[in-house]
C-alpha angles and dihedrals in degrees: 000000000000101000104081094206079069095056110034098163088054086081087041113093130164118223115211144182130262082240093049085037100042089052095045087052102049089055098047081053090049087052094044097054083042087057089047092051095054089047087056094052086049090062091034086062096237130193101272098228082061098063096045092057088048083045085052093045085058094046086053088050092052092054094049095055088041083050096056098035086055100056094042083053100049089042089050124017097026093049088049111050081042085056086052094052087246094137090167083084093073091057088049087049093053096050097047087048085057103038081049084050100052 
């Protein structure tokens, strides 16, 4: 996308701080190992029941870091943009909570 009426969030970012970015991060690199593991079990031949608690352990893990980042975004950005009059931000927020639902 070139045109930047077609990709409005494209100019959006979020600044946060070491401590937001530091959290996010470690869990990301928590998923991530978890994700690793289950590729190795893959190789190792492992019983199938086992990997799908460890892919449900991940998936656990996902909503947990949605979950956080949510509720960073609704306390910060959201409440922002509201303050500033800027009510498009409650449509964006509803679609990201179905997309997130689906």
């Amino acid at each position: 996308m070139t045109n930047k009426d077609e990709c409005r969030s494209c100019e959006k970012m979020t600044v946060r701080t070491d401590d937001e970015r530091k959290k996010l991060i470690n869990r990301l690199n928590r998923i991530e190992g978890q994700i690793r593991g289950i590729k190795s079990m893959i190789d190792s031949d492992a019983y199938c029941t086992d990997i799908l608690v460890q892919s449900a352990a991940v998936n656990a893990a996902i909503n947990a870091f949605n979950r956080e980042l949510l509720a960073s975004h609704i306390k910060g950005c959201v409440a922002r943009d509201i303050r500033n009059g800027n009510d498009d931000v409650i449509d964006e927020l509803v679609a990201t909570i179905q997309k997130l639902m689906k």
